[in-house]
N, C-alpha and C positions, 0 to 999 in steps of 0.2 A: 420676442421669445417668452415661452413661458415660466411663469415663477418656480422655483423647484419645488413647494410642496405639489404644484399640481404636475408633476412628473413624479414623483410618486405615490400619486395618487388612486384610488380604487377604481375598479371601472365597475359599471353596475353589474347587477347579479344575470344581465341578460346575455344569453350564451349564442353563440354563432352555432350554427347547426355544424357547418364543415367550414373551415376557412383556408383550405387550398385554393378554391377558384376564386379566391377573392386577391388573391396576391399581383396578380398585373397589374387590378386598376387602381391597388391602392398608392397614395401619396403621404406623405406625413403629413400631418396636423396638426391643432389645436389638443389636446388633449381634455375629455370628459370630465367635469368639474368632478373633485372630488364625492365619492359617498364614503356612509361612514366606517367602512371595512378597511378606507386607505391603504387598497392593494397598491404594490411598488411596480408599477406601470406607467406606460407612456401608450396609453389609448391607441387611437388608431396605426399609431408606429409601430406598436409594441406586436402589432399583427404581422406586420411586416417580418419586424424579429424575427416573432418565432418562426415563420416560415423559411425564411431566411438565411439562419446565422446563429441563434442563442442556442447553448448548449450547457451543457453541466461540464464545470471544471473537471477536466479527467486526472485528475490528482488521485480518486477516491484505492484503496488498495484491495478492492472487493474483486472488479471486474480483470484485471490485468495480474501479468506477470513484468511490473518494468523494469529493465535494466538499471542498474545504481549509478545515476548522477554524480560524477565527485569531480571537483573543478571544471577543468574543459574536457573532460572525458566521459566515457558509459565505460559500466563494467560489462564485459562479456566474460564465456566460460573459456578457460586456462586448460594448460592439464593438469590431469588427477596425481596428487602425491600420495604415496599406501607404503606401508610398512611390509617388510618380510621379514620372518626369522624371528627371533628372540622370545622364544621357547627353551632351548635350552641352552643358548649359548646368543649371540650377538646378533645384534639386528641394524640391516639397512634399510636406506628409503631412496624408491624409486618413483619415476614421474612418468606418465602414459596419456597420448592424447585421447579423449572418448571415441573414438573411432577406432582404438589398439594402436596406433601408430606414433611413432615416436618414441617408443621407450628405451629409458637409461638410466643408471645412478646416479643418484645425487647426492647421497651422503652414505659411502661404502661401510662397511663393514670392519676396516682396519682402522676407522677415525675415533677417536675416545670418547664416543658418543653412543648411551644405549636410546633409540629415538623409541618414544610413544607419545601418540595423543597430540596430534597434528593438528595446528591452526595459523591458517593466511590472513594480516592485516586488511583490513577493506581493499587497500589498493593494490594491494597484491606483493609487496615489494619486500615485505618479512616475512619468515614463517613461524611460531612460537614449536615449542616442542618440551616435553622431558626429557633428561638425562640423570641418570641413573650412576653419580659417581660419589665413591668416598661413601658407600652406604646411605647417602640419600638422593631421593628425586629432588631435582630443582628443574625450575621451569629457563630453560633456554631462549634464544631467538637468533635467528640467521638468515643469508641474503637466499634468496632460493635455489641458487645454484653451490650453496652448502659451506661458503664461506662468512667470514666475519662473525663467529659464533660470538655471543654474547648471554654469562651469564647472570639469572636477575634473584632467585632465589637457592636455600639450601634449606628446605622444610623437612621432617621427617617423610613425607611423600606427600611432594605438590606436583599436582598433576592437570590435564584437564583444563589447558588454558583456551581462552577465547576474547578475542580481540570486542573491543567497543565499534559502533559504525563510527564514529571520528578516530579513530586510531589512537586515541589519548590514554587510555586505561585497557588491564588485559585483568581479566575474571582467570579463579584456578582455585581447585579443590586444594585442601591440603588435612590430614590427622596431625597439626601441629599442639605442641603440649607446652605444659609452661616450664621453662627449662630452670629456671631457681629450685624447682622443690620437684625438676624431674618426674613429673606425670601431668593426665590430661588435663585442657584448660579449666580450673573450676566450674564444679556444677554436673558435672558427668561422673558417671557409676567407672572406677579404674579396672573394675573387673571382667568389664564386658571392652575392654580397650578404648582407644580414643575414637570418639567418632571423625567423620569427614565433615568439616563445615568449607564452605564457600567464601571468598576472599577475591579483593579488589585490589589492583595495586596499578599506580604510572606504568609505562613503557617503560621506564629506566629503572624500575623492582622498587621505587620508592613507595611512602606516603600507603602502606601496607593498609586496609580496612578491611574485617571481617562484618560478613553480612548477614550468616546465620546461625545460630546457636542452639537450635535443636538438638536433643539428645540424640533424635535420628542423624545417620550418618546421610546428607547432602552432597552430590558429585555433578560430573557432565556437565555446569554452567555451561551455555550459549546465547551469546545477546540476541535480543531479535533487531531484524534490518532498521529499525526507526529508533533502538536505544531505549525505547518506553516498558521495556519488561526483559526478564532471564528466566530462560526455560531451564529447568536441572531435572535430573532424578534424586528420590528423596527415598530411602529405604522405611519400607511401614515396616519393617523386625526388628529387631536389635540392632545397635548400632553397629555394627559390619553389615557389609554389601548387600543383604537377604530383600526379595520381594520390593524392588525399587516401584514406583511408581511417579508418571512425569510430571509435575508444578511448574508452578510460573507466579514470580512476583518481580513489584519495583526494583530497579538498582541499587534503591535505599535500603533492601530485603524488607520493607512492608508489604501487604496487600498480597500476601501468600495464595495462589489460589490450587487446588489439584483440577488438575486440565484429561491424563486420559483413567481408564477404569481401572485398569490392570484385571479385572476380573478372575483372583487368586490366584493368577501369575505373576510377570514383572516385565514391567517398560522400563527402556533403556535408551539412552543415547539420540538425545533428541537435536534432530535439526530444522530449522526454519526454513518456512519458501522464501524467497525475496520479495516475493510483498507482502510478506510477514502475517498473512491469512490462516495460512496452519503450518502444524507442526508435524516431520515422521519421526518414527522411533520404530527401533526393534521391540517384540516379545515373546515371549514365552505364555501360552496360554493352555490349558488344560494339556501340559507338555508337547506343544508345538509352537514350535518356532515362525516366527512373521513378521510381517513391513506392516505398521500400521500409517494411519496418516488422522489426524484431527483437526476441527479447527482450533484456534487461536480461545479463542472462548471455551474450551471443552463440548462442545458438539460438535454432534457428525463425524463420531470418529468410525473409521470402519478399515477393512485389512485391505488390503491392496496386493500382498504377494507373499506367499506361504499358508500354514496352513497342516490339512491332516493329509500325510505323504511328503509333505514337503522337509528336507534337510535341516542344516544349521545355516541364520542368515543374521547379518548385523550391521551394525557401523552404517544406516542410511543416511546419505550427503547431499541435499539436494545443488543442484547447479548452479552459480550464482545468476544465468539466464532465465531458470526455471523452468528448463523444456526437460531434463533429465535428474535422476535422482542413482546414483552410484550407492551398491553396497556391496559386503565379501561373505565371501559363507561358501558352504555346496550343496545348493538345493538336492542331492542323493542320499546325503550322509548327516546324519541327526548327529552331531557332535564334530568338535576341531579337526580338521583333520589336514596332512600333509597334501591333501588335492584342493584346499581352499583355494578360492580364486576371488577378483575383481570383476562385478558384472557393473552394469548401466541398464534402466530400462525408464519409460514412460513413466509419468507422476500418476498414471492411473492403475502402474502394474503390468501394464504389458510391453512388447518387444524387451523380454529378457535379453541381455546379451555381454554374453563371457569376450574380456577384453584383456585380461592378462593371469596367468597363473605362475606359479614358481614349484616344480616339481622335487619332491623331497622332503620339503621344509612349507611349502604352503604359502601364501599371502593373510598374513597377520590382522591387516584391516588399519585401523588409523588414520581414516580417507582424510585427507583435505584436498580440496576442489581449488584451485590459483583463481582468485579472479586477474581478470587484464584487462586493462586500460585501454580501450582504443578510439579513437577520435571519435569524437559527440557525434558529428555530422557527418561520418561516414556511415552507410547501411550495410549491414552486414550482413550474412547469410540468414534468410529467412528460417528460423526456427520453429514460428507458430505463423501456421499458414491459415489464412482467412479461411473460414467454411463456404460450403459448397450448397450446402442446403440449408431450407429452414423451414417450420411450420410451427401455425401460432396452437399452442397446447390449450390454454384456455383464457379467454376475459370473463373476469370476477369482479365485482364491486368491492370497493373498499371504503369509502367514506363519500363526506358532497366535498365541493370547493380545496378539493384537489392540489398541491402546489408542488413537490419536488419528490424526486423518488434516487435511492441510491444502494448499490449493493456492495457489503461488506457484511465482516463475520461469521458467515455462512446466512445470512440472510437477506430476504429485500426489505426495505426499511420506507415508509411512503409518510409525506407531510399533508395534514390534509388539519385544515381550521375546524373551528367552531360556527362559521357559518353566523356569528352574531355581531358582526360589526367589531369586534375584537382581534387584539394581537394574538391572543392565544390559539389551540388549539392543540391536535394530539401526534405524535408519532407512533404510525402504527408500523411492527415489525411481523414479517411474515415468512413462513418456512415456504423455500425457492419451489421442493419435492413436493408438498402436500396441500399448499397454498391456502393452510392454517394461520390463524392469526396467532402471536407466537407473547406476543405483548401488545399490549395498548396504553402510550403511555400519555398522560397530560401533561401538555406544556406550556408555557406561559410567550415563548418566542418559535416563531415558523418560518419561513422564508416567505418572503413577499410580494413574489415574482407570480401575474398573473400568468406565462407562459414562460418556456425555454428554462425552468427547474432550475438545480444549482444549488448553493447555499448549503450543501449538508458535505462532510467530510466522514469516512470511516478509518479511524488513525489510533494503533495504542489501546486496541481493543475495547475504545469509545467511540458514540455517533459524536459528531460535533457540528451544531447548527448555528445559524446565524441570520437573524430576519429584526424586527423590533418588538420593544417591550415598551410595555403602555406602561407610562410614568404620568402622577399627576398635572393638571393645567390641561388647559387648550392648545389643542396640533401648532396654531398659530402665534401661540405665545413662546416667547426665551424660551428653551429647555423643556417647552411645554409637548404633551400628547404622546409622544412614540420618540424612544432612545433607541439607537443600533445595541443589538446586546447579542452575547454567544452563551450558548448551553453545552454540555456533557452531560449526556450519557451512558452511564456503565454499562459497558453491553453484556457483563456478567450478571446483574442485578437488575438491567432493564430501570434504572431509574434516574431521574435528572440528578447531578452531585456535584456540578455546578454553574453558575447563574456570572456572567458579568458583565455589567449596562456598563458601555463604550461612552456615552454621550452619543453625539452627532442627529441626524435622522433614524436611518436603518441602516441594517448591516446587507449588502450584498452576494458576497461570497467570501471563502475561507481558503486557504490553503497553509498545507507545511512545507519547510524548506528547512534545509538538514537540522528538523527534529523543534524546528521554533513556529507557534502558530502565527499565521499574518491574516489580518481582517481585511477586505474593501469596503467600506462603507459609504455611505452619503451624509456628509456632514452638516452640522448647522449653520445659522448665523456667527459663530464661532470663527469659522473657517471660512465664509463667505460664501456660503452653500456651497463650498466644491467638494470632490469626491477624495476621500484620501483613504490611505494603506498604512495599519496600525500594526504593530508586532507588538501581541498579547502572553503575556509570563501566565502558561498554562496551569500555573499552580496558585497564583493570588491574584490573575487579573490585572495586573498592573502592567502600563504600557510604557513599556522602554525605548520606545522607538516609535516614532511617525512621519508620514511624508505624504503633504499637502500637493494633487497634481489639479495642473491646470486646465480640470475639467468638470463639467459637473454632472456626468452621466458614465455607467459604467456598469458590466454584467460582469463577467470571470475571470481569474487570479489563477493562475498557473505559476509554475515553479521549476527551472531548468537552470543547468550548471551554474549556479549558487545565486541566481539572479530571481525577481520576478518579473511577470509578464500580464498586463491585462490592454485591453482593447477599449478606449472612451468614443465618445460620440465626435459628431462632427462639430464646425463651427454655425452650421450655417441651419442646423435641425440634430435634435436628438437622436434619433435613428439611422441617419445616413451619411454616407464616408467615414471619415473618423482617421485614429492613430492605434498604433500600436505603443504602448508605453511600458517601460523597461527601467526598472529601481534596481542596482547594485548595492544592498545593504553594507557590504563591505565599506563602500567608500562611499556609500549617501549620495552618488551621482545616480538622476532621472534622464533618459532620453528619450526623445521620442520619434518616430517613424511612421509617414502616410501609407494610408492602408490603399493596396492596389485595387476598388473597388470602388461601384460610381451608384449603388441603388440603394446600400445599408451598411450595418457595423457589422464586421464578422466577429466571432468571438474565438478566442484561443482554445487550442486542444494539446495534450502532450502526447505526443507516440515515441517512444524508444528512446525517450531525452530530447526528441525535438520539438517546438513549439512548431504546430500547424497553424495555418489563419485560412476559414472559406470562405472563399472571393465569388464573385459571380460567375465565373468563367468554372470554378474550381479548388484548389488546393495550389497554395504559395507557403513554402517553406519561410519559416522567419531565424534568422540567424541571431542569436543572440549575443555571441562573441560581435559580432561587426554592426549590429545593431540595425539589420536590414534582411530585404528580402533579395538571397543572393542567384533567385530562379525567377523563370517566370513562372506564375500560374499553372497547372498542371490543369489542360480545360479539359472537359468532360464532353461526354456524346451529349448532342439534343436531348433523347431520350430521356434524360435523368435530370429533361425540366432544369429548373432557376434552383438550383445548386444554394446553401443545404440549411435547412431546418434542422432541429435538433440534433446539434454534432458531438459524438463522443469521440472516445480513443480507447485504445486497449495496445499490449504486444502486436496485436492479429492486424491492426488496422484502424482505418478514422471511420466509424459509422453514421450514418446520417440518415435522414427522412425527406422525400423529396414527391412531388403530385406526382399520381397515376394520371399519365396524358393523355389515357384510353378510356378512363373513368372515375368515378367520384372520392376512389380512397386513396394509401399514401403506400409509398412503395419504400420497404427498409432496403439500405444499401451497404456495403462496403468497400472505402477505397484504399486501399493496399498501397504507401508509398514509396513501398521499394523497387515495385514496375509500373508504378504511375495505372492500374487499372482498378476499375471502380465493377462491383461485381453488382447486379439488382437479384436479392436473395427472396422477398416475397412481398408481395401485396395484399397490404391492410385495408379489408370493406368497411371496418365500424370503428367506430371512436372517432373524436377530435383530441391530437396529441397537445399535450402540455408539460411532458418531460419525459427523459429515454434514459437507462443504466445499465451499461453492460457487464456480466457474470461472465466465467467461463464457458460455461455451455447454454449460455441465452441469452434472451436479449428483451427487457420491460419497457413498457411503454405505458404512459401512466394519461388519461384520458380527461377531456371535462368532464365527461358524463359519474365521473366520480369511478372510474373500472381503471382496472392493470391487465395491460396484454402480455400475458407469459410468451414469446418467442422459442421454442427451441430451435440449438445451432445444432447441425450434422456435419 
């Protein structure tokens, strides 16, 4: 066997022209003595690989809308809870499934409860609310079917609650004042009243923390799905409600950033998608009303639905699946009115569709969307259906020596070296639309991976990468040559902001699992060269957690019902058969599971909360609860060739890359595991691929030749 430096070791600068038709005859190897780039490869295997099997951990929250993992469940969409009434007199709340069906009271009208400002616990199983008794709002919570009322606060008007993704802590506005000397909290003008600041508190109304203290009046808190930031509205007038505009900072209320324009109107009422990529919000713009949608970073914000002719619209929710977005209004009538209704439509705007009204009195608005619980490894109604079409828009050059590509923040993001025999090199980031370079940032760590990409994460409105950092001494001395190290960068500022050397060799891949970063790496003589899984303190670098597996080879880190998941080598060659390996951090148990395959390592993919593994046949579902593969293989047509080179995952499906058996290029795929069929969407003539990241509406493929192939899907 080979020594581990020379596994991952560089392969020289000489490029295979195509290496599809070289995939039959290849065997694994000896591995090409190192050069001095000490790319993280396995020579002639590594061809294998890529053709094969290496794909990019599909963790990243660029290209997907995924379902939310909690325990042994996914979250799907619930039905819609919406306010009626309480205009002038008492208000209920009603629950309707997005298709109109189903609806009925849940919490009547005669119960001593005025509801506004509706929010469901992650898991779906509380709902928070105000109540309006005794002259002030407090914030409530109750079982959803309207019982076991629980109340947590009594503020002069706390309102505006929004649960955390662990369920531990709920955010809520509140004009609380300091009651010993009966006005606002010090620091505020009494004349212009109290303003509204932002406030944290337990589940059980304890351990109360105020987070902002602007003279501006702050409302609307909503955590985003990953916990790493809260979107509000923040009033640029006086401190009363005037001219809001949307922000976004830490839980700690640092790192304040203004996210949409407002453009001398006002944004309102912001909700997160589920993979926490952007944000909608109602506004008012040169006195019309509309749905905006933004990213997460404040780009690319544009309207989606309203407009000039368009009515009164508000209260947009998007789904906790993310295939639909609920709001109330009446697209007819520019102001409140007793015809408001409850519609649903597309996150793009379209397929409006009125789903409940209440004639008289109107539908208030107040949306909260249920999410529900339903078993991880059931499939469930196809929401986002694989496309149908596709054609490649353009391949553009982007740097030499090429290494990973990944889409997030409304961007495509590409790792490409220095080409000097060094660990360094740059992340260049590029607008998807105009395929501008958007930043060019220098880095000091890249990912290492001569093929099959990986190694970069988009999370929390940072890239986060992972390859090695040249430390001084010789490759082959103690702690000498290249440590595994992770970077961030701010994807607001475009700059590195933070640096942390792991030890070990290099770092392989990254992922997060409810909100804690974990490393794969290649360790050192420390560890006895083997590969281990580090859980890294996102804020100081310090590693709380590690777990030595007994392997010394390893590409992608996946993350499913609270567990992880990566795929090692075999015993008998680096590249071929292997395990599936599976760390419980909860309880520090490793198990591990032979991979149903006889010619390479397949590497893991997530789709809908499930971990995929491709086999040579195909796709085999790996269960993680049982620690096994509880199908067989899903085999594939001839046609679609030695099943799969560069495999990703989205909602839509597992994408993969597989030879043209007609001709010399590669043919993109998608296979759909909820009918087991695998669709061939287009055939690629140029490029040699070296890594693949799927967007919502494309699909990148990133080349030796130093080019990114823009995909569009139809």
């Amino acid at each position: 066997m080979p020594e581990l430096p020379d596994r991952f070791a560089s392969l020289s600068r000489t490029r295979a022209p195509d290496l599809w038709p070289e995939i039959e005859g290849l065997e694994p190897g000896r591995p090409i003595e190192p050069s001095p780039g000490r790319r993280l490869v396995v020579a002639v295997a590594a061809f294998v690989v890529a053709i094969a099997g290496i794909g990019l951990a599909a963790v990243t929250f660029g290209g997907s809308r995924p379902r939310v993992v909690s325990g042994t469940a996914e979250t799907v969409n619930g039905p819609i809870y919406f306010r009626v009434g309480g205009a002038d007199g008492g208000s209920r709340i009603e629950s309707i499934e997005a298709d109109g069906t189903g609806r009925h009271v849940v919490f009547p009208e005669d119960s001593p409860v005025h509801y506004d400002r509706l929010s469901f616990s992650p898991d779906g199983t509380r709902i928070a609310f105000d109540n309006f008794l005794e002259g002030k709002y407090g914030i409530e919570t109750a079982d959803p079917d309207g019982s076991d009322i629980v109340r947590l606060t009594d503020g002069v008007n706390d309102s505006w609650a929004s649960w955390s993704p662990d369920g531990t802590k709920i955010l809520f506005s509140s004009t609380r004042y300091d009651p010993s000397i009966e006005q606002c909290m010090p620091g505020f003008p009494h004349e212009h009243g109290c303003p509204t600041d932002i406030y944290v508190m337990d589940t059980d109304g304890s351990n109360v923390v105020r987070l902002t203290d602007d003279p501006a009046s702050e409302y609307q808190p909503v955590w985003s799905p990953d916990g790493r930031r809260i979107a509000f509205a923040r009033s640029l007038g006086d401190p009363q409600l005037s001219h809001p505009v949307i922000f976004t900072m830490a839980p700690d209320g640092t790192e304040v950033r203004q996210i949409s324009s407002a453009d001398g109107g006002s944004d309102f009422w912001p909700s997160w998608s589920p993979d926490g990529t952007q944000i909608v919000f109602a506004a008012i713009r040169r006195e019309n009303w509309g749905i905006w949608v933004v990213d997460a970073d404040g780009s690319n914000e544009n309207q989606i639905f309203g407009g000039v002719g368009t009515g009164y619209v508000n209260n947009p929710v998007w789904s906790p699946d993310g295939s639909l977005i609920a709001f109330v209004g009446n697209p007819s009538i520019d102001d409140y009115s007793p015809e408001d209704a409850l519609y649903v439509m597309r996150p793009n705007g379209t397929d409006v569709t009125p789903i409940a009204d209440a004639p008289s009195i109107g539908v208030a608005g107040d949306i909260a969307w249920q999410p529900v619980q339903a078993p991880a490894h059931t499939v469930g109604p196809i929401t986002s259906i694989p496309p149908s079409t596709a054609e490649v828009i353009e391949t553009f050059e982007v740097g030499v020596d090429v290494r990973s590509v990944v889409y997030g923040e409304g961007s495509v993001w590409v790792a490409t070296s220095n080409d000097d025999g060094n660990e360094g090199g740059r992340i260049v980031r590029i607008d998807p639309g105009t395929h501008e370079i958007q930043a060019d940032i220098p880095v000091d760590v890249i990912p290492g991976w001569e093929v099959g990409g990986g190694a970069m994460v988009v999370e929390g409105g940072s890239l986060w990468v992972t390859g090695g950092l040249k430390v001084p001494g010789n490759f082959d001395d103690p702690g000498g040559g290249v440590d595994a190290a992770v970077i961030r960068i701010d994807a607001s500022t475009n700059r590195v902001v933070q640096t942390f050397n792991l030890g070990g060799r290099h770092g392989a891949d990254l992922t997060f699992l409810d909100g804690e970063l974990w490393v794969l790496l290649f360790g050192d003589e420390s560890v006895n060269d083997a590969i281990e899984v580090v859980r890294i303190d996102p804020v100081t670098g310090d590693v709380p957690a590690s777990y030595q597996l007994d392997a010394n080879w390893a590409h992608t880190l996946v993350a499913a019902d609270g567990r992880l998941v990566t795929a090692v080598g075999g015993d008998d060659a680096v590249n071929v058969d292997g395990r599936v390996i599976e760390i419980d951090p909860a309880t520090g148990a490793i198990s591990s599971v032979e991979i149903p395959s006889q010619s390479f390592t397949p590497m893991p993919v997530l789709w809908r909360g499930q971990v995929w593994i491709s086999t040579d046949p195909g796709f085999v579902r790996f269960d993680v609860l049982v620690e096994g593969f509880p199908d067989p293989p899903v085999a594939l047509a001839p046609s679609f060739g030695d099943c799969c080179g560069f495999v990703e995952a989205d909602d839509r499906g597992i994408w993969f890359l597989s030879p043209d058996l007609e001709g010399a290029g590669r043919v993109l795929n998608v296979f759909d595991p909820a009918t087991g069929d695998a669709t061939a969407l287009l055939t690629l003539d140029e490029g040699s691929p070296v890594a693949m990241a799927v967007a919502p509406d494309s699909v990148w493929i990133l080349n030796y030749e130093g080019t990114l192939t823009h995909v569009g899907l139809g």
